[in-house]
N, C-alpha and C positions, 0 to 999 in steps of 0.2 A: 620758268618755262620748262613744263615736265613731259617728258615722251612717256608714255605710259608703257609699263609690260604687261603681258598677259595676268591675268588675275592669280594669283599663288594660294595655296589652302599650306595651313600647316607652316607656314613660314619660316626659315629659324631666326634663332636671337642672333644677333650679331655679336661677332667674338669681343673679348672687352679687353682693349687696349688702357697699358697703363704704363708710366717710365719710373724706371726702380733703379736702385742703386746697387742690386744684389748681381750677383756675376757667376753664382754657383748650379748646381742641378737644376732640369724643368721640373716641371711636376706632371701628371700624368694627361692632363689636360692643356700644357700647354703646349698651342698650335705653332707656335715662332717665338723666335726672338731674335732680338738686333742688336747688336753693339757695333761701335763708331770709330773709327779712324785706325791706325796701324798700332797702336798701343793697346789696342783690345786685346784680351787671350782670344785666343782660338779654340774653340770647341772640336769633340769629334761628333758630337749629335748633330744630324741634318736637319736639325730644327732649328739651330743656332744658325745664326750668317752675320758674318761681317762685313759692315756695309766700308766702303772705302770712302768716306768721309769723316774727317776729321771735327771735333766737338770743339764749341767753343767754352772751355769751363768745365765743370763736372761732367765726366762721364758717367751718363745714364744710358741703360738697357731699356728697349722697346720691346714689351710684352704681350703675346696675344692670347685668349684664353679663349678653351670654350667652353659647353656641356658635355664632355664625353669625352671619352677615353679616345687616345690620341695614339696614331701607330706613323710609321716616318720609314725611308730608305731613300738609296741613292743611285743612280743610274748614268754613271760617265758622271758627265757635267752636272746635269739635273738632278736637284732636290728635292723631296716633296715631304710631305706630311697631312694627315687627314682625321678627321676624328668631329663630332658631331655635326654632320654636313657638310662643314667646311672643307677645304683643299688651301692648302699653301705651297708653291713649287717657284725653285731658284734655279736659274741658271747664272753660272759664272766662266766666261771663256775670256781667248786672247784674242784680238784684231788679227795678229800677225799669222794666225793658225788657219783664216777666213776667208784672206783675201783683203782685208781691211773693216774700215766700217761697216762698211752697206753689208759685207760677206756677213759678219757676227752676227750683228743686228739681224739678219735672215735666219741665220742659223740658231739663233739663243729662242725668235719666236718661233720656228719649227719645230723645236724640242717641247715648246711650253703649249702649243697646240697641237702638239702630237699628245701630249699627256693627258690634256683638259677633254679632247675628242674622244677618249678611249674611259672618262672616267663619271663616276657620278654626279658627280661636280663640274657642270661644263657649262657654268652664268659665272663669265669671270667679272667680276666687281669692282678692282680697286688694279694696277698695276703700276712698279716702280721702277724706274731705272737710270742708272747712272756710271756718265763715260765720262773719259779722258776728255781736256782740250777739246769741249764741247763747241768751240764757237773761232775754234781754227780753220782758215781756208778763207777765200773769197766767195762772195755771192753764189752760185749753188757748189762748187766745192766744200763751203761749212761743213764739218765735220758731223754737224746736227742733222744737217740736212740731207748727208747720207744717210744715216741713221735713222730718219723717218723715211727713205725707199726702202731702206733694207727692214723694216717693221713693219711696214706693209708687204712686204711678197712673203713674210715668213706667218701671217698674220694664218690666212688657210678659211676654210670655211667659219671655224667655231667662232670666229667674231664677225660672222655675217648677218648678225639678231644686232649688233649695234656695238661703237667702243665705247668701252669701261672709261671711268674717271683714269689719270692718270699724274707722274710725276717724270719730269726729264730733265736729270740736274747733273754739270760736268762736274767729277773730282779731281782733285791733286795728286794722286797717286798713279801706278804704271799708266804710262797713257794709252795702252793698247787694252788694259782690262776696262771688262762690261760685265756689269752689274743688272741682273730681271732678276724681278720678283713679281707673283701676281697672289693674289685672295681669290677663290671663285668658291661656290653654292653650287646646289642642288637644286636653287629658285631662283629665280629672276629678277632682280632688282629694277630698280626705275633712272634712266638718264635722266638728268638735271641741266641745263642750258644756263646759263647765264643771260640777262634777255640788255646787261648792257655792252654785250661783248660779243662778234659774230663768233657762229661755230668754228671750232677749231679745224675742221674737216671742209671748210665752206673759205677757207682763207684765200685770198687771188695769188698769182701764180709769182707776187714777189718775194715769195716765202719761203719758194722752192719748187722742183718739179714733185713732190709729194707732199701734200699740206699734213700738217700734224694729226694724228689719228688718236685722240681721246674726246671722252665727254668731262665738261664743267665740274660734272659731281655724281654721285650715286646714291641714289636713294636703295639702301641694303634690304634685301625680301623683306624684314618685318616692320618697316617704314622705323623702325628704332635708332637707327643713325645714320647722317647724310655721311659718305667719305667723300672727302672734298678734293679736287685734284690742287696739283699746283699753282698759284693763285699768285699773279704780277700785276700791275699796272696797264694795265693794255684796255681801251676803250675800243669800240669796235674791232678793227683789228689790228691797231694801232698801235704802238709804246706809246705811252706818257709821262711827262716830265724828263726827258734824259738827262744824265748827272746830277740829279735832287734827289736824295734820300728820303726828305721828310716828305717831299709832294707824293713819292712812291710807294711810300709807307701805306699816306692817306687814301691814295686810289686803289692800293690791295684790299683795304678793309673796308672800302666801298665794294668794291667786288666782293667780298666775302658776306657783306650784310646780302647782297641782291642772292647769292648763293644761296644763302638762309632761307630767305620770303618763296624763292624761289622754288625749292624744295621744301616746303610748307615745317621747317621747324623754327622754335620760336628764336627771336633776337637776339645778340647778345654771345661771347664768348668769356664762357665761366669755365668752371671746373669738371664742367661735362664735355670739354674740347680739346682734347692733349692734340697740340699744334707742333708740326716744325717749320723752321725758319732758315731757308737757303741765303746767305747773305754770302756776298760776292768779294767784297773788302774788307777786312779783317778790323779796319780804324771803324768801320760803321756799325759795332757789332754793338757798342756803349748808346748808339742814336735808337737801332734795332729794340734793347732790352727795354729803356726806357721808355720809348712808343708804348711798349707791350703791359709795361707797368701800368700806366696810365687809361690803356684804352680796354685791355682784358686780363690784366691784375690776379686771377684765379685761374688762368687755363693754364695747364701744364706746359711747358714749351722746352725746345730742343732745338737751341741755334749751333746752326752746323756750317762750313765754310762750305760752301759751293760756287759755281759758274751759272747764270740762269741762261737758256737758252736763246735767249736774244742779247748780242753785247751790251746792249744800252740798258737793259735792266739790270739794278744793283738788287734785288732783293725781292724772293718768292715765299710763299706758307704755304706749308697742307697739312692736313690733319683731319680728325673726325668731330662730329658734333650729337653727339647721345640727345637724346629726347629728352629723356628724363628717367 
C-alpha cells in the first residue's frame, strides 16, 4: 500500500549501504558511517557515529556511499554531512540536560528540523533512534511513550509532507543518552504502508497519548531501494506470539514479504539487503542467526542487542532492499 509523492525528475541514486570490517579513514564520498557498541574507536569526523548498541559477534562498520563529493561539520550537538544530494544529520544529547524524555526527544527533533528546513535536502527518508530503558515506566509513563510526545512537538513543519520509514530501539548504555540520526534528499521518496499491519500513526489510544510517528517503509526518489523501518511481529496493531521467538521470527518475515509486494520490489532477501537484527535476549541470538541462515542466507546481517519497543516483543529487523 503506496502513498504516492509528487513525481520527481532527475532523481538520485540511493547511497550504497554496505558492513565492512575496516575501521580506518572515509573516503571522499562517504556520507556516514556506524560503528556499534562502547568498544568502538571513536572518530573525530562528523561522519563517523557511534551508535550505543552493542554487536553480537564481529564488529562491523555501516557504510553509506554516495556520487559525489562529500563535505561535513558540526553544530553543538548536531552533526551533519552532505554531498551528492544527500544530507546525513545526528543528534546526540542527555535526558537529564532536557528535562527528561519527552524534553530530549523535542529537542534532538528541533535541531534535526531546524537543519533539514533550512537546507536542500528537506525529504527526510529514513530515521533512526535509540534510548535508554526504552520500555520503563507503566502504561503511558513508558519511557517510549514519552519519547513518541516529545518526537512529535520537536517534529515542526518539515515532516508535514508525511513520516519517514523509521527505527526505535532501547540500548544498554547511559540511560539518559539519545541517539537520532536521519537520511533525507532533495526528492521525494514514496511512503510504503504495510497493508497487514494498521498505520503506525492510526494506532488507538492504548499505545499512548501519542501514537508512534513513522511510515512502514520508504520507497527512496529513484524507486532503487525500499528502506525498510523497524519490522516486529505485530498484526494489525497487535503483538503476536508473546514469549515465542520462532513464531516471531516468522511473523517478522511475513511482514517483511508484504513490505516487499507492497513497495513493488521483487521477493526475497539476498545479498541486495544488508538487514539489522534488534534481539532483546542475548540466549536468542543462536535461534535469531539460524532463522536468518535458513530463510535469507546471502543478505548481510548485523545482530545487535537491543530493547524493541513494545516489552512483549523479543526481536525487530530493518534494513534496505536494492532492486537490483
Amino acid at each position: 500500500m503506496r502513498q504516492p509523492a509528487p513525481q520527481a525528475t532527475h532523481a538520485r541514486t540511493a547511497p550504497r549501504v554496505r558492513y565492512t570490517h575496516e575501521s580506518g579513514g572515509l573516503s571522499s564520498s562517504t556520507l556516514a558511517a556506524f560503528d556499534f557498541g562502547a568498544s568502538a574507536p571513536a572518530f573525530d569526523d562528523p561522519r563517523r557515529f557511534r551508535v550505543a548498541l552493542e554487536p553480537f559477534g564481529e564488529a562491523l562498520s555501516e557504510v553509506w556511499e554516495v556520487d559525489g563529493e562529500v563535505c561535513s561539520g558540526r553544530e553543538g550537538e548536531l552533526r551533519w554531512s552532505r554531498g551528492g544530494g544527500w544530507l546525513f544529520a545526528a543528534v546526540e544529547c542527555r535526558e537529564d540536560e532536557h528535562g527528561g524524555t519527552e524534553g530530549a526527544a523535542r529537542h534532538a527533533y528541533g535541531l534535526l528540523s531546524g537543519l533539514v528546513g533550512g537546507a536542500p535536502e528537506q525529504h527526510v527518508q529514513r530515521i533512526w533512534n535509540y534510548l535508554g530503558a526504552i520500555n520503563a515506566g507503566d502504561d503511558d509513563d513508558e519511557r517510549y511513550k514519552h519519547f513518541c510526545t516529545g518526537r512529535i512537538g520537536g517534529m515542526g513543519e518539515i515532516f508535514a509532507q508525511g513520516f519517514p520509514a523509521a527505527t526505535a530501539i532501547g540500548h544498554h548504555a547511559d540511560p539518559t543518552l539519545l541517539q537520532v540520526y536521519l537520511l533525507a534528499t532533495d526528492r521525494p521518496g514514496t511512503r510504503v504502508e504495510n497493508p497487514r499491519q494498521v498505520s503506525a500513526w492510526r494506532y488507538p489510544r492504548q499505545y499512548g497519548r501519542t501514537p508512534p510517528s513513522f511510515a512502514r517503509a520508504t520507497l527512496l526518489p529513484a524507486g532503487d531501494v525500499l528502506a525498510i523501518s523497524g519490522t516486529a511481529a505485530v498484526v494489525g496493531h497487535a503483538s503476536a506470539h508473546a514469549g515465542d521467538i520462532d513464531a516471531q521470527l516468522a511473523e517478522t518475515l511475513r511482514n517483511l514479504e508484504a513490505l516487499l509486494a507492497a513497495g513493488g520490489l521483487p521477493a526475497g532477501l539476498g545479498h541486495l539487503a544488508p538487514m539489522k537484527a534488534y534481539v532483546r535476549h542475548p540466549e536468542h541470538v543462536a535461534t535469531v542467526r539460524a532463522f536468518a541462515a535458513k530463510h535469507f542466507p546471502e543478505a548481510p546481517l548485523l545482530v545487535l542487542h537491543g530493547d524493541i519497543c513494545r516489552a512483549e516483543l523479543l526481536i525487530e529487523i530493518d534494513g534496505w532492499r536494492y532492486r537490483g
